[in-house]
N, C-alpha and C positions, 0 to 999 in steps of 0.2 A: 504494500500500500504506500504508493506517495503522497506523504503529507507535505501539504502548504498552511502559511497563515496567510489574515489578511486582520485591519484593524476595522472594526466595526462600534462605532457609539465608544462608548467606554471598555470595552474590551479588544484581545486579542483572541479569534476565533482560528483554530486547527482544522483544517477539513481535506478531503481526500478525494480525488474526481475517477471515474471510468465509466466504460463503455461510448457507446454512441446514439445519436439521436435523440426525440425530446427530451428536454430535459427533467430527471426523477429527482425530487427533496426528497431525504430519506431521514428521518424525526426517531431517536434512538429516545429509551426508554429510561426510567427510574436508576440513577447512580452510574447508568450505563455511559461507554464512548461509542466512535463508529469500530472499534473491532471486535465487536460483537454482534453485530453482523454477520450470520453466517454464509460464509463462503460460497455455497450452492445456491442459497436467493441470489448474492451478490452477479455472481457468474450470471446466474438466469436471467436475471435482468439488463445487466449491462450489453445483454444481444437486444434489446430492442430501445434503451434509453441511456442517453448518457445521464449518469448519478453523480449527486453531490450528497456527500456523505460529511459529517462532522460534530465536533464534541462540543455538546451543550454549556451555557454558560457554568465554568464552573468545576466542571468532569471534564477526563482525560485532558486534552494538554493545551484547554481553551482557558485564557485565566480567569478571575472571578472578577471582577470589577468593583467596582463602590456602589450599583443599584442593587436594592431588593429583590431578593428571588422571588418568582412569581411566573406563572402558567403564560399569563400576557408578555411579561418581560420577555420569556424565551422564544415566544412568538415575535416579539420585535426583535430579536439578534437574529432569528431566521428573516427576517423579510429583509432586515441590514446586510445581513452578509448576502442574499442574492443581488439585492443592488450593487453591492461591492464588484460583485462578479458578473455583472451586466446581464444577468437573468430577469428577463421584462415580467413570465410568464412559464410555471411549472406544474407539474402533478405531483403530488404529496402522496408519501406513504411515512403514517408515525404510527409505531407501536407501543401501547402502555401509558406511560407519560406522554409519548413520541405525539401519539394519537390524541391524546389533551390538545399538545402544543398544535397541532395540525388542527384541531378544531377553532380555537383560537388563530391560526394566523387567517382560517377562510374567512370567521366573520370581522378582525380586523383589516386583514389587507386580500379583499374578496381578489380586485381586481391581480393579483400577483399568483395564483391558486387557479389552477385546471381542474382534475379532477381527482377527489379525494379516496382515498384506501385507509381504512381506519381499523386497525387491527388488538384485540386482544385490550378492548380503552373504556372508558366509562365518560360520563358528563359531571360525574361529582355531585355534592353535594345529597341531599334529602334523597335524591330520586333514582340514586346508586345502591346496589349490593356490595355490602363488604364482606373483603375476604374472607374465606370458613377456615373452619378453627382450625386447622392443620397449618395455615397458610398463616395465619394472626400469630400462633405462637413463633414463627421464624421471624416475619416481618417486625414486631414489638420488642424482640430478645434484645438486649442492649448488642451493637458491631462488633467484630472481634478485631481487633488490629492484626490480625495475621488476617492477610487475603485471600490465601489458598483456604484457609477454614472459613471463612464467610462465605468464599464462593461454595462450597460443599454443604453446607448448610443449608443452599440457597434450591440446590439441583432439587432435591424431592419436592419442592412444590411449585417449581416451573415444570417438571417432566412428570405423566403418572407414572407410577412403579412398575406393570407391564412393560412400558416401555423402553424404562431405564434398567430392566432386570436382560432386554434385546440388545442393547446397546450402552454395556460398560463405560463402553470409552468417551461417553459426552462427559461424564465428572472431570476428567482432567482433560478433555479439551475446553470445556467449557472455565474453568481452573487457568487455564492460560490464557485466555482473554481475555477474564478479569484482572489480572495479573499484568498486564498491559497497561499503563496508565490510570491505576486505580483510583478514583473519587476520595478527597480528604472526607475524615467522619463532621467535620462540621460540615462542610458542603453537602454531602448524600443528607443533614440534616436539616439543610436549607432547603433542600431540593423536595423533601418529605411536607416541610412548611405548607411548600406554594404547593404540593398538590391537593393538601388538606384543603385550603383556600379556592379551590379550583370549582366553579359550576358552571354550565352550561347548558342547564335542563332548556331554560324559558328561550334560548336565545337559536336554543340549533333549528326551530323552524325556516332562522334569515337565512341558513346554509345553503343556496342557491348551487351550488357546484354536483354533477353526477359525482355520488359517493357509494362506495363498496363499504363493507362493512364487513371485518372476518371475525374471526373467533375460534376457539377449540372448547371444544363440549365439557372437556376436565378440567376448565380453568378454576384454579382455586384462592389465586391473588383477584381477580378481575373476574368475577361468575362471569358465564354468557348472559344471563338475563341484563347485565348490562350494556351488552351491545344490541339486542332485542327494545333497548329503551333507543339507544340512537339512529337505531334502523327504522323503529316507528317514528320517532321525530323530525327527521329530516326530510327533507320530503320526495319521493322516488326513487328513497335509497335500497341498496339493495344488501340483502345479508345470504353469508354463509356460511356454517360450521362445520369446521374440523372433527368429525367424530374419530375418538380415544387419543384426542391433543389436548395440551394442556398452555397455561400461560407461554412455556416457550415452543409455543406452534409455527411460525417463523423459522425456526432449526428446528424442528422436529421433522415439520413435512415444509422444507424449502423450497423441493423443484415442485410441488404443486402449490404451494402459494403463490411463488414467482409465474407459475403457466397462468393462476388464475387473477392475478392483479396483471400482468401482462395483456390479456383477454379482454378484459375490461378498458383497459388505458389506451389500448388499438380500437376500441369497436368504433363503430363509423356512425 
């Protein structure tokens, strides 16, 4: 991955470009950078769009600045840094947070926003599901300063157990990604703030943009019924679920996400 910086507002933002053609925002999630991004979306995508990938204010190797963390804020370093990089007009894809922030930049900066892919996200506030109890006991546990033990902590309730009982090896792949650039504990706790802060029940009617909307059926950080709230609310959007995926359904089932946000981002 070639990383570049560029300055944006009060920060310096890290980001990472590939492929070719329209161009794809790629809106990374909760404490996350962009090399966590799995490889196989990456690859699958970058055959039909070129991608700007990068780390949010704050995480991986973008610095934190002097404004407040917040869902909107991050939405404005996204819209900053496509101006930066002369992007007039893009398709979003955010996952988790990713997909907060991508909700927020369509209703703040509609006209910058093609069409949206909202993965694995909620609207916050009152009209969200919170995590079930397997998922609350990781997420609340106080951080551990060793990274590799956070990130392993973290695997059972992004992956179901079937799944990761098929495939060993996502712990320490997934262990080394984190490990890359990891998120300071005050930062991932700023980061926690703003998404507490975070709603957009009343507002996602204005979301005028074709929007997809994915999910995995075992999500136990972000239930599905929360993406069933923003697939009814938006208007013409469209949903669909990953049956036996879980929060990291993005790596789990990559080349069919990528076929089916692809599919969508083409249709005519």
């Amino acid at each position: 991955m070639n990383l570049e910086r560029i300055r944006t507002g009060d920060i310096e933002m890290c980001y990472s470009r590939a492929g070719s053609g329209p161009p794809l925002v790629m809106l990374m999630g909760l404490t996350a950078n962009m090399d966590w991004w799995a490889p196989a979306l990456v690859d699958r995508l970058a055959c039909d769009f070129s991608l700007l990938m990068f780390d949010n204010r704050g995480a991986g190797r973008s610095s934190t600045g002097m404004r407040p963390f917040s869902v909107k804020q991050f939405a404005d370093d996204t819209a900053g840094l496509m101006r930066g990089l002369g992007i007039e007009r893009a398709h979003v894809i955010g996952v988790s947070m990713g997909g907060m922030i991508a909700q927020e930049l369509a209703l703040r900066w509609p006209g910058l926003v093609d069409r949206l892919v909202l993965c694995c996200t909620s609207c916050g506030g009152i009209h969200s599901t919170l995590p079930r109890f397997q998922a609350m006991k990781v997420l609340f546990r106080p951080r551990s300063d060793d990274v590799v033990e956070q990130a392993l902590r973290s695997v059972p309730v992004l992956f179901p157990e079937p799944w990761l009982t098929e495939h060993p090896e996502i712990r320490e792949q997934f262990a080394e990604s984190v490990s890359q650039a990891p998120i300071s504990r005050q930062n991932a706790q700023r980061q926690i703030r703003a998404v507490g802060r975070f709603n957009t029940y009343r507002r996602l009617p204005f979301i005028k943009q074709q929007t997809l909307v994915l999910c995995g059926l075992q999500d136990v950080i972000l239930p599905p019924e929360n993406s069933l709230v923003i697939a009814r609310r938006i208007p013409g959007a469209r949903l669909k679920v990953f049956e036996g995926a879980g929060h990291g359904f993005t790596s789990q089932c990559a080349e069919a996400v990528g076929d089916t946000a692809s599919r969508f981002l083409n249709a005519t």
